[in-house]
N, C-alpha and C positions, 0 to 999 in steps of 0.2 A: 535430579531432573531440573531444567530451566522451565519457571512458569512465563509462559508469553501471554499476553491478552491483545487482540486486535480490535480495533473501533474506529468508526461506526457503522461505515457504508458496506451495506446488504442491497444488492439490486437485480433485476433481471435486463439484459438488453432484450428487444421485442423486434422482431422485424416487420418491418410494415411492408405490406401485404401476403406475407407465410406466416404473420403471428409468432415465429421460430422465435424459442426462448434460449437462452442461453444468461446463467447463474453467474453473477460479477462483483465489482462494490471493490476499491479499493482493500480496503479489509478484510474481506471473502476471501480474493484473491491470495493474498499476502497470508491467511491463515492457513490456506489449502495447500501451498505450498512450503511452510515450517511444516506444517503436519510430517513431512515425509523423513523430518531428524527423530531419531529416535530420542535424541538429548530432551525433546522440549514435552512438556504439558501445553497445550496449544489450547485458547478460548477465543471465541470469540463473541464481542459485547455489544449490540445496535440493536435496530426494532426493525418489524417487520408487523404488516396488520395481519389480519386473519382469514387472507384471501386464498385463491390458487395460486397467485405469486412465492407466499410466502411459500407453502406445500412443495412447488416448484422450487425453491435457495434448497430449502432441510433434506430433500430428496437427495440432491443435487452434492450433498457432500455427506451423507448419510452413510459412507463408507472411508469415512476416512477419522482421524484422531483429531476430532476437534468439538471439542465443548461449548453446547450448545447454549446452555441452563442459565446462560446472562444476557441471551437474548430477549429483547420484551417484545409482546404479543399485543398489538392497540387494537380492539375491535374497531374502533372510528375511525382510523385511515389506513391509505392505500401505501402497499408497500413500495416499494421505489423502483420504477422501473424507468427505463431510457428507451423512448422508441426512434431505432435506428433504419436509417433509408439508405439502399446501395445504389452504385451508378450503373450505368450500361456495362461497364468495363468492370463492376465487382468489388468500387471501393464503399467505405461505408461515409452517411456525412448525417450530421443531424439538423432539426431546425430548430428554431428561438423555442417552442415549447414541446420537444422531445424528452426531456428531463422533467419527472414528477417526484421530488423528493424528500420533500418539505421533512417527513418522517426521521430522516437522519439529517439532513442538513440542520434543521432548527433540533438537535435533540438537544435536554439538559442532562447531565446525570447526577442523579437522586444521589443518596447518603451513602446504599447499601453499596451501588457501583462504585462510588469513589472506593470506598473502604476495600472492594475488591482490587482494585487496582492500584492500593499502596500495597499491598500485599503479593504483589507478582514483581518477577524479574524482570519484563522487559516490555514495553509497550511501542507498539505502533498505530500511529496515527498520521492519518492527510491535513494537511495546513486548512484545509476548508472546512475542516468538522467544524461543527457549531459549541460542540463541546474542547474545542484546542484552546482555549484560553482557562479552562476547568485545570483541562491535564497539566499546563504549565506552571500553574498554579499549585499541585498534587508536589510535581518534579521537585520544587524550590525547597522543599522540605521531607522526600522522601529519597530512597535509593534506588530506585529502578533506572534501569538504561532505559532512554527515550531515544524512539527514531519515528523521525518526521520525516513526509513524503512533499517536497513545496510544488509537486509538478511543475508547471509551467510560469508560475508568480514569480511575477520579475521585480516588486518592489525592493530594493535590496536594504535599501534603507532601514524599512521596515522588517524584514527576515533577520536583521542582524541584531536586532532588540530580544531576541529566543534563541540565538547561535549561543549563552553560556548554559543553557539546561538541555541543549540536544546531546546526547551520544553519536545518531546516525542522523546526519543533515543531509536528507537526501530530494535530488532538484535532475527534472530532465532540460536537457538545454543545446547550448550550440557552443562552440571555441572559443567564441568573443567573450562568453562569462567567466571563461577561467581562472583569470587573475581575481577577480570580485574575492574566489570560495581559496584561493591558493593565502591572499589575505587574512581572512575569515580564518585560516587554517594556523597562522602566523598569533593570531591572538586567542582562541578560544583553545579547548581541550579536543573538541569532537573530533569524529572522523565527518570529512565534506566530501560526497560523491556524487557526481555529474555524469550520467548519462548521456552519452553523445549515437543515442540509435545504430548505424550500420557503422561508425565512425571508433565504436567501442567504449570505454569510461575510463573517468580518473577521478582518482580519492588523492585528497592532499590531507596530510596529518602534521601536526608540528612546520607547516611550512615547506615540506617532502610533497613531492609529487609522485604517485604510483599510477598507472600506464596499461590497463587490458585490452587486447584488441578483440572485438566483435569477433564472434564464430561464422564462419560463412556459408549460409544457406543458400541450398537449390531453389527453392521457391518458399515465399513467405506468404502462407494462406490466410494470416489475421496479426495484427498486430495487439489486439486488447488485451490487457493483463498481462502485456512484456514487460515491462517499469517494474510491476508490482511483483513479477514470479525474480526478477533479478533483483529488488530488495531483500525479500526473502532470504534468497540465497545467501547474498552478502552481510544482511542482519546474525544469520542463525550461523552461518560455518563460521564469521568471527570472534564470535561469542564461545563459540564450542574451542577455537584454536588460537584466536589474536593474531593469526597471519592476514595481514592485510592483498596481499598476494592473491593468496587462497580461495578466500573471501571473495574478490575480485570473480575470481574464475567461476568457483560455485555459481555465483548469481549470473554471470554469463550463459554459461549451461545450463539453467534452468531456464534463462530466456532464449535460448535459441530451441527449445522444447516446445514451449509454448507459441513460438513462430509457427509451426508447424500444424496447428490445430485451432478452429473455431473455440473460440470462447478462452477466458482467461485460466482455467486448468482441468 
């Protein structure tokens, strides 16, 4: 069995004025959908306080193979929720203080978490964890595959100072970045994967370029936890097979699943 550990973000999005929860977090996401390899021992590692939030995430995945036991419990703060506003037309859009998340964003992790996480296969984490300069820190001197999620951060500059301890350098983006991560791909060992939404992805290895085309959907009823259910996929079937192909495809098909449904899985 492959041990994964996911960290940090646990969140609920909130809908203002239904209240409507729906269970998210970069990490959530990304664990709830490893869950479904049989290959993997799936955890996942973040805080959550000791609210109905929190009750609402554990419920919320309460059926599925994912270990929960390195999640920490803060009585004094709130767990992380995003409250999200839709338009007349049914998209969603947030304001300056929709995000409350201080909880995972500023987390440190203690002794006993590091030690958990030299001791697992494979770790996924978002460029914005508070604790992403811990794990790179972990990397430099442990064996676990690292795969990083940089969303939308365009500093390239900066990204390319952690491209020699990533595994999976993974970025959503547009065509004009290609060349940056095709580069990137030229000097470091990792696999660089760019998300191009309805346009499909490409992974550059060694300087190679690999090529999936998006699955084509009748209607897209959400798009939250697309990125994150197609890392998933991509992280865990290449690890299980080393076909970058495959790989490719898996994580497509699991994001073209989650098009299809409110909330990220």
């Amino acid at each position: 069995m492959i041990n994964l550990v996911a960290l940090p973000c646990l969140c609920v999005d909130v809908f203002d004025g239904t209240d409507e929860l729906y269970a998210g977090g970069e990490a959530l996401n990304f664990a709830a959908h490893a869950s479904k390899f049989e290959e993997f021992n799936v955890s996942i590692l973040g805080a959550v306080g000791q609210d109905s939030y929190a009750k609402f995430i554990m419920d919320s995945i309460s059926d599925k193979r994912i270990d929960v036991s390195h999640v920490r419990v803060e009585k004094d703060k709130v767990t992380a929720n995003n409250r999200t506003y839709l338009t007349a037309g049914g998209d969603r859009y947030y304001k300056d203080d929709s995000w409350t998340g201080d909880i995972v964003d500023k987390m440190i992790l203690n002794h006993d978490e590091l030690e958990f996480i030299k001791k697992s296969d494979v770790v996924f984490v978002h460029f914005w964890a508070g604790c992403f300069g811990q794990i790179i820190d972990l990397k430099k001197n442990n064996n676990f595959r690292l795969a990083v999620d940089f969303v939308e951060y365009r500093n390239f500059k900066e990204m390319e100072k952690y491209a020699p301890y990533i595994d999976y350098f993974m970025i959503s983006g547009e065509k004009s970045i290609l060349p940056i991560f095709e580069a990137f791909s030229e000097k470091y060992k990792g696999l660089f994967n760019v998300s191009l939404a309805d346009k499909g992805s490409v992974t550059y290895h060694n300087g190679e370029k690999y090529f999936v085309q998006a699955n084509k959907v009748k209607e897209v009823i959400d798009t939250t936890g697309c990125g994150d259910s197609y890392h998933a996929g991509f992280v865990c079937s290449h690890l299980i097979n080393g076909n970058i192909y495959e790989a490719m495809r898996v994580g497509t098909e699991l994001a073209t699943e989650t098009l299809s449904h409110y909330g990220g899985f």
